[in-house]
N, CA, C and O of each residue as an XYZ file, in Angstrom:
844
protein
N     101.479    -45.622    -39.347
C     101.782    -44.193    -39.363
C     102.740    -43.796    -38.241
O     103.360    -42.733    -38.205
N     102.802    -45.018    -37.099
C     103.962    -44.581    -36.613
C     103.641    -43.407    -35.151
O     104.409    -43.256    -34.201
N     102.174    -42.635    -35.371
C     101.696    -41.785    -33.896
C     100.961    -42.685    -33.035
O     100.185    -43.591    -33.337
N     101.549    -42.055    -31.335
C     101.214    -42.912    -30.352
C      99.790    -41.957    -29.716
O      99.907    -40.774    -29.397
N      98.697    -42.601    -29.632
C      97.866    -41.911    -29.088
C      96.839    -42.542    -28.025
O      96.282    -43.616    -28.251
N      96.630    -41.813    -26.866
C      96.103    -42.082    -25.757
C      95.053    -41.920    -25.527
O      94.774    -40.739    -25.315
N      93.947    -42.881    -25.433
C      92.467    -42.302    -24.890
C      91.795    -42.736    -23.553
O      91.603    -43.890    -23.170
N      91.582    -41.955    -23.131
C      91.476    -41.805    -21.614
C      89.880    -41.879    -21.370
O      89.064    -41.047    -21.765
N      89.581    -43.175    -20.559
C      88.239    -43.366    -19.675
C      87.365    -44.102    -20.553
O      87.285    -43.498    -21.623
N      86.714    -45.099    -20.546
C      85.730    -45.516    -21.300
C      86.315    -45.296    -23.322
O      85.676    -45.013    -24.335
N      87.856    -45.627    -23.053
C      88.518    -45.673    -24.738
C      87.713    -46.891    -25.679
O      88.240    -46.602    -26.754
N      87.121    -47.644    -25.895
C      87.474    -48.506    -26.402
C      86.939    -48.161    -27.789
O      87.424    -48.810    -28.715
N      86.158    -47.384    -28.035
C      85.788    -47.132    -29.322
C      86.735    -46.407    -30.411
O      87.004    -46.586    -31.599
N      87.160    -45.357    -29.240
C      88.464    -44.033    -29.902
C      89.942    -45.314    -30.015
O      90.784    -45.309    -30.912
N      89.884    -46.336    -28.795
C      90.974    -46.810    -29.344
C      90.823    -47.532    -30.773
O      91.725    -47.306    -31.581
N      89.704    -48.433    -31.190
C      89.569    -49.043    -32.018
C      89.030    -48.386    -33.682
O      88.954    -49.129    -34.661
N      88.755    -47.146    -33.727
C      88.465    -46.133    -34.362
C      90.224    -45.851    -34.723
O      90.601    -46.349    -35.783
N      90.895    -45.367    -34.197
C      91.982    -44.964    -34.175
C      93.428    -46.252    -35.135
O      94.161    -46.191    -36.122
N      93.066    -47.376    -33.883
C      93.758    -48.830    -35.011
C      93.532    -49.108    -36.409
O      94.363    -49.711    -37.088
N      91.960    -48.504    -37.051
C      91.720    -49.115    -37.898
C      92.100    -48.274    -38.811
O      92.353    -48.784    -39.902
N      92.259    -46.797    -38.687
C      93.108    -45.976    -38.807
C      94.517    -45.970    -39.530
O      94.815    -45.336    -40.542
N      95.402    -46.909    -38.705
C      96.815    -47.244    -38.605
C      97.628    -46.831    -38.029
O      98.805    -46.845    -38.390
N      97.094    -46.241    -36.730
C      97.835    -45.418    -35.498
C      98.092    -46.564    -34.462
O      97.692    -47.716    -34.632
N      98.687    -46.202    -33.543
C      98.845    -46.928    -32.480
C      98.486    -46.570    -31.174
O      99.148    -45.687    -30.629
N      97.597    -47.074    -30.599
C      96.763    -46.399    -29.962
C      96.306    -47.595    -28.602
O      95.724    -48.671    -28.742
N      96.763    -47.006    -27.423
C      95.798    -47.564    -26.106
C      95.399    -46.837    -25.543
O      95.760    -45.663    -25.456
N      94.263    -47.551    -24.846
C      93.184    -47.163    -23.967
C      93.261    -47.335    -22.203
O      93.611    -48.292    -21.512
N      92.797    -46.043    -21.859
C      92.875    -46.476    -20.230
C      91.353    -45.963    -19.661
O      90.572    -45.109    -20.078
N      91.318    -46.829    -18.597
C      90.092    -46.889    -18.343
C      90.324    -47.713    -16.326
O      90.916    -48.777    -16.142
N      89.530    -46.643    -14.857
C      89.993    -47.001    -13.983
C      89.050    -48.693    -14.106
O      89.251    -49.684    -13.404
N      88.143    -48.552    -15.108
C      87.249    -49.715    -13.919
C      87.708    -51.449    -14.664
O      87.609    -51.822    -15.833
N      88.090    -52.020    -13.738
C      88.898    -53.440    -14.055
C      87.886    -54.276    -15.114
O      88.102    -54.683    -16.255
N      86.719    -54.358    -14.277
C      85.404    -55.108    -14.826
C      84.968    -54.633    -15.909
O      84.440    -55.511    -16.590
N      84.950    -53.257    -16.542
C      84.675    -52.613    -17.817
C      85.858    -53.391    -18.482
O      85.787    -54.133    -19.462
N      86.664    -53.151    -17.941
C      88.132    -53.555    -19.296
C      87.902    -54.872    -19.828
O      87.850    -55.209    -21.011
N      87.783    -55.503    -18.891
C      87.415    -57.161    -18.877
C      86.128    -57.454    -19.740
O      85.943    -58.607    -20.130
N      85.326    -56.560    -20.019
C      84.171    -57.051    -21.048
C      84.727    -56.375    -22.373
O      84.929    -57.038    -23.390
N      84.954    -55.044    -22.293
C      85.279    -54.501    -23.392
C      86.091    -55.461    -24.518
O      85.885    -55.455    -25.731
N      87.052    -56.274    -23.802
C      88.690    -56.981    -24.551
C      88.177    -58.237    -24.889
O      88.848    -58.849    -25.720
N      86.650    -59.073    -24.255
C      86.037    -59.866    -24.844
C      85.834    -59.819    -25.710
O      86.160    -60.689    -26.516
N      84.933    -58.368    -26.112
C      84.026    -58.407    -27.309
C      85.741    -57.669    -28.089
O      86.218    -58.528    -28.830
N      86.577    -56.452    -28.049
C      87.582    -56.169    -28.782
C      88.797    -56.753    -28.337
O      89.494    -56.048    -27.608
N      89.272    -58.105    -28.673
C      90.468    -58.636    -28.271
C      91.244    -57.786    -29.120
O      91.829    -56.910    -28.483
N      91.376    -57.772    -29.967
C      92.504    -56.860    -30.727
C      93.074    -55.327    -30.124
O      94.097    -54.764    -30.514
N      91.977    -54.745    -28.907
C      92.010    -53.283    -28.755
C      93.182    -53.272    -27.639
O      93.162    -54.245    -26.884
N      94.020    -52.483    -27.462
C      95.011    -52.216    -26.605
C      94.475    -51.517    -25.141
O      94.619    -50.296    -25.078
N      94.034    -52.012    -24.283
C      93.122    -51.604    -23.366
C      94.284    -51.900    -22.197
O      95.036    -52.866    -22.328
N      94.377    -51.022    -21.071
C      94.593    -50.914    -19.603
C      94.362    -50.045    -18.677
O      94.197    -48.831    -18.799
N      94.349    -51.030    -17.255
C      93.603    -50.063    -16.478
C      94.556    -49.157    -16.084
O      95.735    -49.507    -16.034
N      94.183    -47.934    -15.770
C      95.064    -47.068    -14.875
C      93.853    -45.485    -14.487
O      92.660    -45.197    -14.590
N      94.770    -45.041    -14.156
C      93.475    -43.279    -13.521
C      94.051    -42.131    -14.056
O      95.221    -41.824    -13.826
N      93.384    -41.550    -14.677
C      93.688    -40.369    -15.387
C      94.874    -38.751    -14.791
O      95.505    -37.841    -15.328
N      94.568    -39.260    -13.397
C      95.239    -38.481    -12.528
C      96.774    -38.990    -12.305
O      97.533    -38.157    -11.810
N      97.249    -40.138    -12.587
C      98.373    -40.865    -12.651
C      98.613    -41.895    -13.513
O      98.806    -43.096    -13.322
N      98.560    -41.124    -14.637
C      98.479    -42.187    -15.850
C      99.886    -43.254    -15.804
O     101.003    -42.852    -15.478
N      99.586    -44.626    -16.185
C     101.050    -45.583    -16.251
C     101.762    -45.447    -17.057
O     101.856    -46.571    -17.550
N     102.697    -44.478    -17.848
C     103.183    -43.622    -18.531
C     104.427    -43.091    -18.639
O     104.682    -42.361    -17.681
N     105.431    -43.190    -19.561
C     106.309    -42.185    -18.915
C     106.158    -40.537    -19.334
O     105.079    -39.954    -19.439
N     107.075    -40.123    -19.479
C     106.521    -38.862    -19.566
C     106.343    -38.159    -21.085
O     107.564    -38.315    -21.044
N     106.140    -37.746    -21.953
C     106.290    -36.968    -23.432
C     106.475    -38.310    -24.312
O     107.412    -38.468    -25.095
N     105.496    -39.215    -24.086
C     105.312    -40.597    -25.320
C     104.236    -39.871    -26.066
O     104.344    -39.779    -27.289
N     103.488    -39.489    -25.616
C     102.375    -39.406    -26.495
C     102.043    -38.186    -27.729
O     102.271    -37.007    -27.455
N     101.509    -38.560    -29.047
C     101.665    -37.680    -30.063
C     100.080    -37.021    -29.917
O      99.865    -36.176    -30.786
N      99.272    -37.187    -29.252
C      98.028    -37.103    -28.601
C      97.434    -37.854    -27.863
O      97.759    -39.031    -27.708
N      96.438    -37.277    -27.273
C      95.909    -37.375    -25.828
C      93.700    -37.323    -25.935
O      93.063    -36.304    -25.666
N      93.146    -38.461    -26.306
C      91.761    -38.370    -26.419
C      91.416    -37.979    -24.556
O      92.136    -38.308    -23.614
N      90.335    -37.336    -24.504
C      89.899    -37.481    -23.477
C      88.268    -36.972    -23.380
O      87.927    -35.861    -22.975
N      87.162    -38.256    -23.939
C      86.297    -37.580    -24.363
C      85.115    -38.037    -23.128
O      84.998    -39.116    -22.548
N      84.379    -36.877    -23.001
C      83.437    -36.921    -21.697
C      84.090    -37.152    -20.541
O      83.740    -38.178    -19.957
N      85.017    -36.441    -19.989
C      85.924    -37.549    -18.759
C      85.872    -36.025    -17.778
O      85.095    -36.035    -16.823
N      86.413    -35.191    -17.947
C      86.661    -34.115    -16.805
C      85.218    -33.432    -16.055
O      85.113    -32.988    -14.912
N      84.316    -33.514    -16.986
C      83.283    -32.926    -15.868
C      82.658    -34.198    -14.872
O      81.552    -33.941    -14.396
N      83.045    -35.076    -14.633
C      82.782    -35.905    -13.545
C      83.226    -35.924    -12.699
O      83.026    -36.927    -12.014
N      84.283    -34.666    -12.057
C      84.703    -34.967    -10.973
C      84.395    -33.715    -10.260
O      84.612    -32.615    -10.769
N      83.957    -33.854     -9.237
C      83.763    -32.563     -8.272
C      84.703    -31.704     -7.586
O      84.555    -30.543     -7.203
N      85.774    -32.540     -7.494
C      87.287    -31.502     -7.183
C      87.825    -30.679     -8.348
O      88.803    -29.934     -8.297
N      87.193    -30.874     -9.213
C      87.821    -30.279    -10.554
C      88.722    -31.242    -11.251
O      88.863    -32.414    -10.899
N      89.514    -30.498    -12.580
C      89.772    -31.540    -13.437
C      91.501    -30.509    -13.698
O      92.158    -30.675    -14.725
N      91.819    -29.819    -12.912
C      93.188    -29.041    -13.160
C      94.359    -30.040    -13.245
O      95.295    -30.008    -14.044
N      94.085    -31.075    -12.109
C      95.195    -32.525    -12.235
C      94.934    -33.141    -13.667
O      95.983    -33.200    -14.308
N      93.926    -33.576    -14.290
C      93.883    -34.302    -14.983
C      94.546    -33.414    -16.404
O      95.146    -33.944    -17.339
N      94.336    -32.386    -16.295
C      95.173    -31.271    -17.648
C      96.530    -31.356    -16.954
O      97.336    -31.278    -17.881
N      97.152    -31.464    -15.903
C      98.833    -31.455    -15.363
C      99.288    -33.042    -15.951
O     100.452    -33.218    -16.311
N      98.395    -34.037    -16.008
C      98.819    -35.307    -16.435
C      98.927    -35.528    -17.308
O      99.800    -36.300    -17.704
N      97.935    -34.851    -18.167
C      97.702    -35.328    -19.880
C      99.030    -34.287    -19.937
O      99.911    -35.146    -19.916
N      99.758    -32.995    -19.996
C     100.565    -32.362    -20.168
C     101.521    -32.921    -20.089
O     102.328    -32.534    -20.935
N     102.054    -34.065    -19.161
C     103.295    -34.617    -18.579
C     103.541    -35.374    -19.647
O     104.568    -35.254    -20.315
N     102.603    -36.225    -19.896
C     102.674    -37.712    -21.055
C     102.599    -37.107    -22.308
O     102.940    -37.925    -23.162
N     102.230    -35.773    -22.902
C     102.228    -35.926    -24.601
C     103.590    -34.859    -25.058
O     104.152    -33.963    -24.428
N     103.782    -35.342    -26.259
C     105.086    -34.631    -26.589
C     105.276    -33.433    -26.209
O     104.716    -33.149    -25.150
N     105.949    -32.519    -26.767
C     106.042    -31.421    -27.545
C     105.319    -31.197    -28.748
O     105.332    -32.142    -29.536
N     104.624    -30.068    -29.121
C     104.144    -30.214    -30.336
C     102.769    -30.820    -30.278
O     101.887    -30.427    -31.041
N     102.453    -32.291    -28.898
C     101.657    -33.148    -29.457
C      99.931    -32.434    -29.274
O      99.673    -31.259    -29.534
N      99.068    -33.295    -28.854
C      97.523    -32.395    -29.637
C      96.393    -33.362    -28.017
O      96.446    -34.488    -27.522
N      95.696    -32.351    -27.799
C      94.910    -32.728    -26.535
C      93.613    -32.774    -27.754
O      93.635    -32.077    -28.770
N      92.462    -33.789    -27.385
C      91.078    -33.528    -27.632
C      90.367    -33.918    -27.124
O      90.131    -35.118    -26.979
N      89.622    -32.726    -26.557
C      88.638    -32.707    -25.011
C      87.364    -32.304    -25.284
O      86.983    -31.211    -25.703
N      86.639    -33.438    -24.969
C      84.840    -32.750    -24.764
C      84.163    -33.118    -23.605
O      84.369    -34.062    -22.841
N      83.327    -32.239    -23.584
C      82.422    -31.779    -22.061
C      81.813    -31.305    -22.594
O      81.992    -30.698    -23.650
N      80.124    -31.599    -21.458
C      78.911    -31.047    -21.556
C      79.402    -29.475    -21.258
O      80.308    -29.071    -20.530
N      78.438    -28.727    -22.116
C      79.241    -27.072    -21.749
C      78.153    -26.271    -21.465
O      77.079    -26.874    -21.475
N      78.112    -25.088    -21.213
C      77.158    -23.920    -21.085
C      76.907    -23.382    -22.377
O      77.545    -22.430    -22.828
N      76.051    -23.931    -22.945
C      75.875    -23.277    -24.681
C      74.746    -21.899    -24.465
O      74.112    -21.568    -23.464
N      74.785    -21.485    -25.386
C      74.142    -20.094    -25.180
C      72.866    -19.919    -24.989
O      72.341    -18.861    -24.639
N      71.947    -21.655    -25.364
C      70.879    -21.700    -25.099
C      71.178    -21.735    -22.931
O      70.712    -21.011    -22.051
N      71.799    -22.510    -22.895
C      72.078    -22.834    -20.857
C      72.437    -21.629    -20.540
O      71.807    -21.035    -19.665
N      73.189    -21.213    -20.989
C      73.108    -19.853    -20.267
C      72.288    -18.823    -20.386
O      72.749    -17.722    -20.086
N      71.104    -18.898    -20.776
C      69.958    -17.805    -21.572
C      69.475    -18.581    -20.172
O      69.522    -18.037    -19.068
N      69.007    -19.933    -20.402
C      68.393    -20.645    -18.899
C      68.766    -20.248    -17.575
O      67.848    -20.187    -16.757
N      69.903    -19.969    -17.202
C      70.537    -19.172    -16.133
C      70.630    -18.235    -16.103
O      70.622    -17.963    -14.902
N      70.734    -17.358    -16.654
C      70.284    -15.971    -16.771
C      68.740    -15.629    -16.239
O      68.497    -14.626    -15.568
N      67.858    -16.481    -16.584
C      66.532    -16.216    -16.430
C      66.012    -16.776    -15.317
O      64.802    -16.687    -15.107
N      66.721    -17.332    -14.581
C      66.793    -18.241    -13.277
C      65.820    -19.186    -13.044
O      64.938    -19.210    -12.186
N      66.243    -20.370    -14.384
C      65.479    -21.696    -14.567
C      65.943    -22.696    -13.877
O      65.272    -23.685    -13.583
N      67.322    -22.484    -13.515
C      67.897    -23.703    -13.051
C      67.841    -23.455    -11.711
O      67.944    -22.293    -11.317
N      67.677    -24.464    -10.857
C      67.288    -24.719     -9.388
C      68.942    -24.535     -8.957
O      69.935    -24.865     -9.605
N      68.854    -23.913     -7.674
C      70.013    -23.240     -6.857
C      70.566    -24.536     -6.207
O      69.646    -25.101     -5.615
N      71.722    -25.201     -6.104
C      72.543    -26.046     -5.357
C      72.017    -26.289     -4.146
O      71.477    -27.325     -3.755
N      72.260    -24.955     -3.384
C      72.112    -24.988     -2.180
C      70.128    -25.478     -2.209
O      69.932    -26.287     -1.302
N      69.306    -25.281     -2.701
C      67.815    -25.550     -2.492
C      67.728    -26.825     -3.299
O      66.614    -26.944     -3.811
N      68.336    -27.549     -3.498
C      68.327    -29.033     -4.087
C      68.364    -29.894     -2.742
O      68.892    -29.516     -1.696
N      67.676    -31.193     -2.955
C      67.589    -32.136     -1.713
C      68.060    -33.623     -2.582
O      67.429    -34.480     -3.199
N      69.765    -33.360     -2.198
C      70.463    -34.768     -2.481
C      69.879    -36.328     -1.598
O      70.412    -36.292     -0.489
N      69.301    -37.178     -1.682
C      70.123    -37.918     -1.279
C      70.708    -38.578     -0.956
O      71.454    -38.768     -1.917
N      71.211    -39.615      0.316
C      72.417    -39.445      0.980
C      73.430    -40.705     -0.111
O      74.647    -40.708     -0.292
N      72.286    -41.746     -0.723
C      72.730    -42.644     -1.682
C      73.211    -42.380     -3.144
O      73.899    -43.111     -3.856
N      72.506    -40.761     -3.502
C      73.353    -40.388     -4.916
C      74.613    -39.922     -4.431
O      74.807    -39.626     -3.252
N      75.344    -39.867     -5.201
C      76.486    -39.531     -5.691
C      76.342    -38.407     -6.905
O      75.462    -38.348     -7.764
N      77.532    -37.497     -6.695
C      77.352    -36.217     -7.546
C      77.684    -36.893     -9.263
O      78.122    -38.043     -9.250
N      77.544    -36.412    -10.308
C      77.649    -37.083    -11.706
C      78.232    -35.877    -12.499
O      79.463    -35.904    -12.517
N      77.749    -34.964    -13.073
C      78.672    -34.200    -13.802
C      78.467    -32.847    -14.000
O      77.340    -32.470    -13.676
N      79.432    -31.759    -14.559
C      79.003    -30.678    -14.213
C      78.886    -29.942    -15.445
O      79.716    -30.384    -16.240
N      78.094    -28.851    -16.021
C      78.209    -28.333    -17.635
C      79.206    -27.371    -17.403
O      78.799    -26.247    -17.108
N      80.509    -27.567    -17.474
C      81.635    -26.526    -17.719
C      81.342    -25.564    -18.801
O      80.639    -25.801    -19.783
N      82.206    -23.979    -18.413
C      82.015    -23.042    -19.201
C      83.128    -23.036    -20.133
O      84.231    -22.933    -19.596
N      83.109    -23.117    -21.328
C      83.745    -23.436    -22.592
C      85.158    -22.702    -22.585
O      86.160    -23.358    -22.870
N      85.256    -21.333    -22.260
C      86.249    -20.653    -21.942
C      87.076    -20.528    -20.892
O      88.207    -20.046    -20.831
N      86.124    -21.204    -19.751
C      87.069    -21.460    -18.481
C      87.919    -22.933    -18.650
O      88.838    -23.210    -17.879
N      87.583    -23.660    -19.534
C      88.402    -25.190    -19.988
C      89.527    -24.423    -21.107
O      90.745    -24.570    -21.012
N      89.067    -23.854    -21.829
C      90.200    -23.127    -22.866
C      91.297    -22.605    -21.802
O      92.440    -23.062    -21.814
N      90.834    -21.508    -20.779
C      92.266    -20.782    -20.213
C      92.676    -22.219    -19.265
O      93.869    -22.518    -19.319
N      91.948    -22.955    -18.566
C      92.690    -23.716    -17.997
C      93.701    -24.276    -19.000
O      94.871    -24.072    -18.677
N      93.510    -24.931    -20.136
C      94.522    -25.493    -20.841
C      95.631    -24.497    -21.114
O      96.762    -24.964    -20.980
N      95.551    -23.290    -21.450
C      96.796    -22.707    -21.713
C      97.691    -22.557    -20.476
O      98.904    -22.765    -20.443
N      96.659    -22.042    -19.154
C      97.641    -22.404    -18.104
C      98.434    -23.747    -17.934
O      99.586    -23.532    -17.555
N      98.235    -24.627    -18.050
C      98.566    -25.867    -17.851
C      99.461    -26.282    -19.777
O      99.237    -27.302    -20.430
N     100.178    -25.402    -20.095
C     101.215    -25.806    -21.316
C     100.294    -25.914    -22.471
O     100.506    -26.970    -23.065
N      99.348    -25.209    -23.007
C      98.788    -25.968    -24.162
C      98.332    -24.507    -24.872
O      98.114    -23.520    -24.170
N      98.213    -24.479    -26.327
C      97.673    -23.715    -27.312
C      95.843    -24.019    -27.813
O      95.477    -25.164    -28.078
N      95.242    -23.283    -27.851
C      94.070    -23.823    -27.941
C      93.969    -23.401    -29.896
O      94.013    -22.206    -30.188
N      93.874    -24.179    -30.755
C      93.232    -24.608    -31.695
C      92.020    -24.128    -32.662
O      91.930    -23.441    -33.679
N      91.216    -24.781    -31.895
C      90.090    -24.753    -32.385
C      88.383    -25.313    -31.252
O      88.427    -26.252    -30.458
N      87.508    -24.730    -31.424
C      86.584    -25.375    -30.295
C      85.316    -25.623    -31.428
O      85.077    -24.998    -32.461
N      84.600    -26.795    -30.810
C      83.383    -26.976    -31.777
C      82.493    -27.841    -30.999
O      82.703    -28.951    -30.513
N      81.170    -26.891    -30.983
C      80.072    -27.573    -30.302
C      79.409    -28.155    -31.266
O      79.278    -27.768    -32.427
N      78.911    -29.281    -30.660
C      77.776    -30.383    -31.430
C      76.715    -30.635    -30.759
O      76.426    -29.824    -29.879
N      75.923    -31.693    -30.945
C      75.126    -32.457    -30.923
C      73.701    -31.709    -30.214
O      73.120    -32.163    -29.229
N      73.308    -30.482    -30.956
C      72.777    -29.561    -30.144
C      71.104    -30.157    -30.299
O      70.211    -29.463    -29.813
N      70.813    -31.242    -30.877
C      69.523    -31.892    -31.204
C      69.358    -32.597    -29.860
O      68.263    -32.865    -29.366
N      70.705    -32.910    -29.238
C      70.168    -33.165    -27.904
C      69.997    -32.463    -26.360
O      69.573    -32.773    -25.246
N      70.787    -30.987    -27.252
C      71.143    -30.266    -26.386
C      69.497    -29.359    -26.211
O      69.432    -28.851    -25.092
N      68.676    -29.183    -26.772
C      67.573    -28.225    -26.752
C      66.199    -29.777    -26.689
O      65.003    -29.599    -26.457
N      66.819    -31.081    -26.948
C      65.937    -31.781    -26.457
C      65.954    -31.700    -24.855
O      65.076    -31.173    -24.172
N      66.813    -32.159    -24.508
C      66.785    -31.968    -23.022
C      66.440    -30.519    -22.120
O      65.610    -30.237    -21.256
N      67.211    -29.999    -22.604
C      67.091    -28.395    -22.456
C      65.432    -27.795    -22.360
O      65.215    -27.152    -21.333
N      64.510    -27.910    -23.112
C      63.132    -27.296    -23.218
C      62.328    -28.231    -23.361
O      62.286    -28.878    -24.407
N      61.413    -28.508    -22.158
C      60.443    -29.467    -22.324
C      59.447    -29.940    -23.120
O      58.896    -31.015    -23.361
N      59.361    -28.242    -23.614
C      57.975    -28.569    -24.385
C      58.413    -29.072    -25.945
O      57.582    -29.324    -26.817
N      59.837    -29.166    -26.118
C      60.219    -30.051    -27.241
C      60.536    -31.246    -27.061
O      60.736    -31.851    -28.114
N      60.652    -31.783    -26.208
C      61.153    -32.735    -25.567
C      60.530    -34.130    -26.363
O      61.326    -34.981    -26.761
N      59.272    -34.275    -26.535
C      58.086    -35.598    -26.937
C      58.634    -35.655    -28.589
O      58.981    -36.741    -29.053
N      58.677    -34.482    -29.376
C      58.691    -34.811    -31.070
C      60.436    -34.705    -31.327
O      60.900    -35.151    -32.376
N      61.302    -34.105    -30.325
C      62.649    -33.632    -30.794
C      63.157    -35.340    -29.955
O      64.220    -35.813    -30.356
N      62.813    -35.690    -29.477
C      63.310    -37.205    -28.570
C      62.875    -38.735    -29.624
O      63.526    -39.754    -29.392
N      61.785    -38.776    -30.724
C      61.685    -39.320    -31.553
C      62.417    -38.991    -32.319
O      62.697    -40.112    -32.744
N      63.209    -38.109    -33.092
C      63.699    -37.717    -34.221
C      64.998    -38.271    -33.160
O      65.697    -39.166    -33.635
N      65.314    -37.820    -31.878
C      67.150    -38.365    -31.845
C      67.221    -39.698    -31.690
O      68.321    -40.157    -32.000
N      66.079    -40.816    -31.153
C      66.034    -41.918    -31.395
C      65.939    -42.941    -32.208
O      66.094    -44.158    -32.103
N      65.613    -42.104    -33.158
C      64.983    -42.811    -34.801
C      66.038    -43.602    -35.489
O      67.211    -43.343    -35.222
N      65.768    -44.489    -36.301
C      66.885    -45.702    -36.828
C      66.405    -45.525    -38.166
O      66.992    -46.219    -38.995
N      65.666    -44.922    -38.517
C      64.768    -44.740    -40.126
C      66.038    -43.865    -40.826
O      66.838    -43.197    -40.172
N      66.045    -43.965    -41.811
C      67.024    -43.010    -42.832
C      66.590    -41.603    -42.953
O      67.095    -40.517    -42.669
N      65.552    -41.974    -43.438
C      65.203    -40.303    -42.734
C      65.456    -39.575    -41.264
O      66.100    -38.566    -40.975
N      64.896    -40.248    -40.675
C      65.457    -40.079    -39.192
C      66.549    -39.408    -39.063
O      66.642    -38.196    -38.870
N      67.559    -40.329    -39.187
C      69.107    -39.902    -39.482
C      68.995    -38.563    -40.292
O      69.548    -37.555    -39.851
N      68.380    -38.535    -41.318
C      68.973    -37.299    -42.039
C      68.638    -36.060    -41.633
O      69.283    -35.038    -41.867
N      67.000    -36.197    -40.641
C      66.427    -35.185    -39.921
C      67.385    -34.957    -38.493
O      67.411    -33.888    -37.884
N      68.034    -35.983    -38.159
C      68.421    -36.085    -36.970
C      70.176    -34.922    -37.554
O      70.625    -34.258    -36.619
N      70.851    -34.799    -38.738
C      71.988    -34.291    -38.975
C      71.618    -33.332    -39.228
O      72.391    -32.475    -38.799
N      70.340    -32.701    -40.007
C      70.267    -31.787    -40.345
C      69.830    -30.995    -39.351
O      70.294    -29.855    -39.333
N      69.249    -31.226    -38.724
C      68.937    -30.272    -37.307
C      69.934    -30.267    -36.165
O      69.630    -29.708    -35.111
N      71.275    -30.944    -36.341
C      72.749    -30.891    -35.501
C      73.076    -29.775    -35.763
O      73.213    -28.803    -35.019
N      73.252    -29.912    -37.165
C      73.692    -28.746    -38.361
C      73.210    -27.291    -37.741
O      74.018    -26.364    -37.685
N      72.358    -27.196    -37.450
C      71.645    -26.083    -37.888
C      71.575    -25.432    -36.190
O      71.492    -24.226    -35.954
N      71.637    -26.644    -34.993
C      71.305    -26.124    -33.799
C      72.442    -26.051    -32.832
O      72.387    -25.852    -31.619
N      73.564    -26.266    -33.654
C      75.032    -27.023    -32.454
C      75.231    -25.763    -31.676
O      75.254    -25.639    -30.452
N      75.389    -24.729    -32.724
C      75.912    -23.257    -31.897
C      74.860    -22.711    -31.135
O      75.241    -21.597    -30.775
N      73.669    -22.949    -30.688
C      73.094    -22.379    -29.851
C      72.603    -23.593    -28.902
O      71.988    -23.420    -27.850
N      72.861    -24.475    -29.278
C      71.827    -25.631    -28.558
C      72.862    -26.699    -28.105
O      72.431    -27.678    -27.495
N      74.189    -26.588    -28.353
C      74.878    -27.746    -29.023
C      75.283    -28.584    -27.228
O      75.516    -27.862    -26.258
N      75.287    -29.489    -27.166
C      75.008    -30.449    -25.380
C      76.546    -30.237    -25.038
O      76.708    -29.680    -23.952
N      78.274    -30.715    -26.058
C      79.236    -30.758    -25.514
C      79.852    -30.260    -26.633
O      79.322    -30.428    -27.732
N      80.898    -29.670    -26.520
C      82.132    -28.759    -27.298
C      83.342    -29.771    -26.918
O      83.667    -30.496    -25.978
N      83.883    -29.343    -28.373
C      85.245    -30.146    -28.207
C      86.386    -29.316    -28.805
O      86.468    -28.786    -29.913
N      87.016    -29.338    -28.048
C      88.441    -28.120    -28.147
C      89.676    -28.932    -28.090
O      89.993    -29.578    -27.091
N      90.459    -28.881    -29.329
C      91.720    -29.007    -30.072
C      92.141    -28.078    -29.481
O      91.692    -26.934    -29.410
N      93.784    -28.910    -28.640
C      94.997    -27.419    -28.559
C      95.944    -28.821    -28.347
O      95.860    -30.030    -28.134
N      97.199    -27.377    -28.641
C      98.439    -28.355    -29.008
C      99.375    -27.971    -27.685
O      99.138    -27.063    -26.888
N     100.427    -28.837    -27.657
C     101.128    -28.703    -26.026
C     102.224    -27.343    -26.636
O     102.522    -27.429    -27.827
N     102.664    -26.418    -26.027
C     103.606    -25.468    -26.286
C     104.778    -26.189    -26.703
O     104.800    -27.417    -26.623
N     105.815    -25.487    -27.169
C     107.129    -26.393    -27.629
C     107.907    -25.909    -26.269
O     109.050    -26.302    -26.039
């Protein structure tokens, strides 16, 4: 088909999803030792290392830009990583970004002041910070600041989002997302279905780069 497309951090699935496809498609990913197992088990997958903040790239190759679960892991924010993906994809070309978000069930939780205050949390000194639930609309205007049209947004996987979310579902809603039974599965889609927009764990927002 001839489109070049980029997936950023832990690619190897979106790249190989994407090949089988008939796109052309590599993967970047910072950690050396991940790459190195990944290309064992997918020799065929187009895998290299590089950092999302200075991708190895030149500039407007790309006809899209994956970047899935990658920006809320960083605690400086993720404004560089939208200036980079901007540099490398065409004109025209298409960002698709997901992050854990503030769904309307998390923010009903914060509102009601369930969630424990930053400052009264006791880190420590051996963790390291991990990720943050971005607000769905503050990732939308960042992208338009940073050259991009926003699309379309769509939350999912909200069976895990209200598992985790409310304890006292936690024991019967944690069998149903683990389940390998066919039913399982079908209980496990049909209650995605039904819970993404209030419950849903990460949103994923389509936008295209300005011309």
């Amino acid at each position: 088909m001839g489109h070049f497309y980029i997936a950023a951090d832990s690619p190897a699935l979106t790249v190989e999803a994407l090949r089988k496809k008939g796109y052309f498609a590599i993967g970047i990913d910072f950690a050396s030792s991940t790459l190195r197992r990944v290309k064992h088990i997918l020799p065929e997958a187009d895998l290299t290392e590089g950092n999302v903040f200075s991708l190895p790239l030149k500039s407007q190759v790309a006809d899209g830009y994956w970047s899935l679960g990658v920006i809320e892991h960083f605690i400086d924010g993720y404004t560089d990583i939208l200036k980079e993906a901007e540099r490398v994809i065409k004109q025209d070309g298409f960002i698709f970004l997901t992050f854990p978000y503030m769904s309307p069930l998390r923010r009903l939780k914060a509102r009601l002041g369930l969630y424990q205050k930053i400052a009264n949390l006791h880190i420590p000194d051996h963790l390291e910070f991990y990720q943050f639930a971005l607000t769905e609309n503050e990732v939308a205007s960042m992208l338009r600041q940073n050259g991009f049209s926003v699309l379309s947004r769509k939350p999912y996987d909200g069976l895990k989002g209200l598992k985790d979310e409310v304890s006292l579902f936690t024991p019967v809603l944690s069998r149903i997302y683990n389940s390998k039974s066919l039913i399982g599965r079908i209980v496990r889609r049909a209650l995605n279905m039904v819970l993404s927009r209030f419950s849903g764990h990460i949103v994923l927002i389509v936008a295209q780069k300005n011309s």
